[in-house]
C-alpha positions as CSV (number, residue, x, y, z in Angstrom):
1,X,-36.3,-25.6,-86.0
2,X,-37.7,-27.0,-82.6
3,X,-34.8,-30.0,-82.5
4,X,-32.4,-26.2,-83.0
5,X,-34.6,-24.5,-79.8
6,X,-34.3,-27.4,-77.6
7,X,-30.6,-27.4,-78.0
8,X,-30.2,-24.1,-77.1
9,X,-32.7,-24.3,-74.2
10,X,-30.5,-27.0,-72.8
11,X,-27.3,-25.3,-73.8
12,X,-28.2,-21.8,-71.6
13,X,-29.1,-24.1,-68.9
14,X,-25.8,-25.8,-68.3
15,X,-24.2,-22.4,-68.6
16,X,-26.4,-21.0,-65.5
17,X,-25.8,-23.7,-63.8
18,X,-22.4,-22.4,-62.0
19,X,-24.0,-19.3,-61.3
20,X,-27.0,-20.8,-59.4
21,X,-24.0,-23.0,-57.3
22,X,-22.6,-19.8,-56.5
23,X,-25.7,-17.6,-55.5
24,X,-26.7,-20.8,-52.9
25,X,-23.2,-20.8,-51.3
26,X,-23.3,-17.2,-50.5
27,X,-24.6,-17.0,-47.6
28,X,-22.9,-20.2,-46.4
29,X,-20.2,-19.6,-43.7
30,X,-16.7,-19.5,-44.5
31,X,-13.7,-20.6,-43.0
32,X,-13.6,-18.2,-40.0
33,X,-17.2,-19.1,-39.2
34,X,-18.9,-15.9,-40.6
35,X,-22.0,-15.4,-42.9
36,X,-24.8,-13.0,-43.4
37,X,-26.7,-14.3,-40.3
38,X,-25.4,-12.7,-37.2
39,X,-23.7,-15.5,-35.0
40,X,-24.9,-16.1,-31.3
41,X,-22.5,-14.4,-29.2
42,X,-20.8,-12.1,-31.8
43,X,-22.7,-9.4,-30.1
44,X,-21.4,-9.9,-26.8
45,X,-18.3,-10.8,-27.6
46,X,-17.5,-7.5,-29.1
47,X,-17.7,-5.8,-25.6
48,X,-15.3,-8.4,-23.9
49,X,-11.6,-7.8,-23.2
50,X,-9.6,-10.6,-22.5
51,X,-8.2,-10.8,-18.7
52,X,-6.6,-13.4,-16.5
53,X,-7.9,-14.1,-12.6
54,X,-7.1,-17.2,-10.1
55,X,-9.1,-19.0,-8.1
56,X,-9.1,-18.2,-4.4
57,X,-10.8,-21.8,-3.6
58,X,-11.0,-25.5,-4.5
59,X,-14.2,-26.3,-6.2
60,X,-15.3,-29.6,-6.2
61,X,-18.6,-31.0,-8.2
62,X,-19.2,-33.8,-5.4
63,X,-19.8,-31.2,-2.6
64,X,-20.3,-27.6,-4.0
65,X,-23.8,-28.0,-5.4
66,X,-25.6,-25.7,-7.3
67,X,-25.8,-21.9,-5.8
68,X,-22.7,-22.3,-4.1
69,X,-20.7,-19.0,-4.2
70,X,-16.9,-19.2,-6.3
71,X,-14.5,-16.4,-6.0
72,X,-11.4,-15.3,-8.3
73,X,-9.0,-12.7,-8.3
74,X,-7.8,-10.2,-11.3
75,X,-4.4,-10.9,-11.6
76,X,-4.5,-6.9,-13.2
77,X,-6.8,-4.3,-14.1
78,X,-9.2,-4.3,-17.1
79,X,-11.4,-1.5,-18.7
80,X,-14.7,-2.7,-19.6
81,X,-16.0,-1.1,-22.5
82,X,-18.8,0.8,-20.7
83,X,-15.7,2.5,-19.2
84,X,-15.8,1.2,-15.6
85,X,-12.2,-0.1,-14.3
86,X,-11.8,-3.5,-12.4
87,X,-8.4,-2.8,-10.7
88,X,-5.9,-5.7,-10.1
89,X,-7.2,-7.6,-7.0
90,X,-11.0,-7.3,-8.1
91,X,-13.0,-9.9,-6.6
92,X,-14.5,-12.1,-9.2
93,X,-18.1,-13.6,-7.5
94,X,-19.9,-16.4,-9.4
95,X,-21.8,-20.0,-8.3
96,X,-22.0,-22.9,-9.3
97,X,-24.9,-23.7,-11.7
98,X,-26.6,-26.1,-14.4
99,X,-24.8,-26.9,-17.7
100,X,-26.7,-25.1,-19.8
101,X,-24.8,-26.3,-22.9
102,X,-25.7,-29.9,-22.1
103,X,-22.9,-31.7,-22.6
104,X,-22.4,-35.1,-22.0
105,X,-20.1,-36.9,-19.4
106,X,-20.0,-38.5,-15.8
107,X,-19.7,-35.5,-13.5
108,X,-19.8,-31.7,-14.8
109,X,-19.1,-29.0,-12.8
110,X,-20.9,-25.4,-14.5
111,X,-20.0,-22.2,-12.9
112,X,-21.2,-18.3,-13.8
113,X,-19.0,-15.4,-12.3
114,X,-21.7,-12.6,-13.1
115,X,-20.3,-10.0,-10.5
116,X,-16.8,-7.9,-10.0
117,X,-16.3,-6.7,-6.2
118,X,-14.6,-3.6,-5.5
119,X,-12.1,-2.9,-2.3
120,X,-14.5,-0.4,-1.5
121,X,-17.3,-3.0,-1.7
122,X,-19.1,-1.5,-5.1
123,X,-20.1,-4.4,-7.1
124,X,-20.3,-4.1,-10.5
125,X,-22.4,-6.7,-13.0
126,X,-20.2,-8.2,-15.5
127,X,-20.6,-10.9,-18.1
128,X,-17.6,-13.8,-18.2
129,X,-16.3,-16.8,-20.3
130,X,-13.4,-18.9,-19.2
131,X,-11.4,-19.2,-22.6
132,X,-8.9,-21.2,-20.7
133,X,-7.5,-22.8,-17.5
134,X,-4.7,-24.0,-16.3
135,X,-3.8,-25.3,-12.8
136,X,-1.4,-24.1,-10.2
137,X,2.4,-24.6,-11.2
138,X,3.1,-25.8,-7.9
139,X,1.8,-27.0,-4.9
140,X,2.2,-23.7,-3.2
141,X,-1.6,-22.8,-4.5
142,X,-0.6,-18.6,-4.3
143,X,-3.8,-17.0,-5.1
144,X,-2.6,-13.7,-4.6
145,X,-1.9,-11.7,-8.0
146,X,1.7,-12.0,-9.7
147,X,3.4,-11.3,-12.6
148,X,5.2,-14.2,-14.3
149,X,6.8,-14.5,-17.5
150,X,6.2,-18.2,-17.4
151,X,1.8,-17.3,-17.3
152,X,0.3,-18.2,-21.1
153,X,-1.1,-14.8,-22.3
154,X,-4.6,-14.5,-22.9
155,X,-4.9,-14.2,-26.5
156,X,-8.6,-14.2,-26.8
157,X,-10.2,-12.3,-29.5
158,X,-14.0,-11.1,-30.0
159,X,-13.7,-13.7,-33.1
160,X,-13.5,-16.5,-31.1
161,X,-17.2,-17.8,-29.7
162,X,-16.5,-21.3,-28.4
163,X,-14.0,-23.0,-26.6
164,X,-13.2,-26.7,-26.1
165,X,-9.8,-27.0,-24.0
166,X,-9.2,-30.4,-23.3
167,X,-7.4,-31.8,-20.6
168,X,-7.4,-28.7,-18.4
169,X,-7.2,-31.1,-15.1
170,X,-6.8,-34.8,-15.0
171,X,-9.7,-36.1,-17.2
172,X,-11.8,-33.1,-17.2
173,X,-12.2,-30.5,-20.3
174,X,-13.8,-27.3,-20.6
175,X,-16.5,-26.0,-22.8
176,X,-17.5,-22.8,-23.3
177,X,-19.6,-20.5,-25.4
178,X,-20.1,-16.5,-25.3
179,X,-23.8,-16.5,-26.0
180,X,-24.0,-19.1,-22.9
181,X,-25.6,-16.8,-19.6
182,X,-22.6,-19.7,-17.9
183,X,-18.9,-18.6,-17.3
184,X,-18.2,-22.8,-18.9
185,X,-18.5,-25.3,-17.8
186,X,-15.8,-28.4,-17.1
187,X,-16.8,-32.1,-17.8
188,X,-15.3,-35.3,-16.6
189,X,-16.1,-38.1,-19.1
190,X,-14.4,-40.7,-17.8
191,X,-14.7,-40.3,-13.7
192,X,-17.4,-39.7,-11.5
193,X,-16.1,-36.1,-10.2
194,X,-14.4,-32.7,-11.1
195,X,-12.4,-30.9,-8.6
196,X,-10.6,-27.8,-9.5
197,X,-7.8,-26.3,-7.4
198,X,-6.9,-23.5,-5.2
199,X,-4.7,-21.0,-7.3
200,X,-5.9,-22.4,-10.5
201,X,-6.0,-19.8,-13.5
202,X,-9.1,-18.5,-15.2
203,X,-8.5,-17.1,-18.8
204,X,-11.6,-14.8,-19.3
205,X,-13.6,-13.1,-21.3
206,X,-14.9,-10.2,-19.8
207,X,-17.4,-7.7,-20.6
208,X,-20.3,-5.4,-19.0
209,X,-23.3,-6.7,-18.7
210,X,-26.9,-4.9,-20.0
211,X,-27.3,-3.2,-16.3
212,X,-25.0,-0.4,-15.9
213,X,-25.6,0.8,-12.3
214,X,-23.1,-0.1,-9.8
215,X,-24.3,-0.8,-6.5
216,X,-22.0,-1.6,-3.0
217,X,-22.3,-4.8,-1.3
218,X,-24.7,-4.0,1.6
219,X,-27.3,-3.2,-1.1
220,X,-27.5,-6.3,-3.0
């Protein structure tokens, strides 16, 4: 009788056993990187709209050190989700700032556009993440807004919370996250510099930011 008991001890034990597999994957994530923990940046990313701007100078990582000002231009308008409008033409303001991502390689050049100027000088906070970039199709660097059929659409969506383009100049890749306070940040592994040019395209992310006043730009 107790040889009988064991048997079936061991017996209900083996069955269980696939449903104890099951109840510690649960919570794992799955293939599109989702589980029952919220993700960093899923928040933020949900008030983004994807938009496309240029860059209206060369930035270079051996001379435009941390705190130095970047500019870029909407190539069209955008409706943040807190209902303010950036017109096409918006200035894009942003510096140049630590990696805070750390990533690894000889030169890295990190950059955070946190502000959108108006015409009529009201700026407005925003939040950005480059999801792409691609460099001027010719040498003719126009940094004026156009409309080309031959630009790659921004297909960003709120599911997508990092980026790793590489290749985006010669030797240099970006990385970017949307729970990063940086815009991204583009490393050279293999040379000692990163320069990015004139008329180069930003794909962004772009979103409001937690402050929703507007101010104009001699009140900053």
């Amino acid at each position: 009788m107790k040889a009988y008991a064991q048997v079936l001890a061991l017996a209900s034990a083996i069955l269980l056993l696939p449903f104890a597999a099951h109840s510690q994957n649960s919570t794992a994530p799955n293939s599109e990187g989702t589980s029952n923990a919220p993700l960093a940046g899923r928040h933020e990313a949900a008030l983004m709209k994807p938009v496309r701007a240029r860059l209206i100078e060369s930035i270079d990582a051996r001379k435009d050190t941390p705190g130095q000002t970047v500019n870029a231009k909407l190539d069209g308008k955008v409706m943040l989700t807190n209902g303010t409008e950036l017109p096409r033409g918006t200035l894009l303001v942003g510096k140049v700032t630590a990696d805070d991502m750390h990533q690894q390689g000889k030169s890295k050049l990190a950059l955070r556009f946190n502000q959108a100027r108006l015409k009529d000088g009201t700026i407005v906070p925003i939040r950005a993440t480059i999801v792409g970039f691609y460099g001027p199709q010719s040498g003719n660097a126009d940094i004026d807004p156009v409309d080309s059929a031959n630009q790659i659409p921004n297909d960003w969506t709120a599911k997508t919370l990092q980026m790793d383009q590489i290749g985006v100049a010669p030797g240099v890749d970006l990385h970017s996250k949307i729970s990063s306070q940086n815009s991204g940040v583009f490393v050279a592994t293999k040379k000692d510099d990163v320069k990015l040019r004139q008329g180069s395209e930003l794909q962004l992310a772009i979103g409001p930011t937690s402050r929703q006043q507007t101010s104009t730009a001699g009140g900053e």
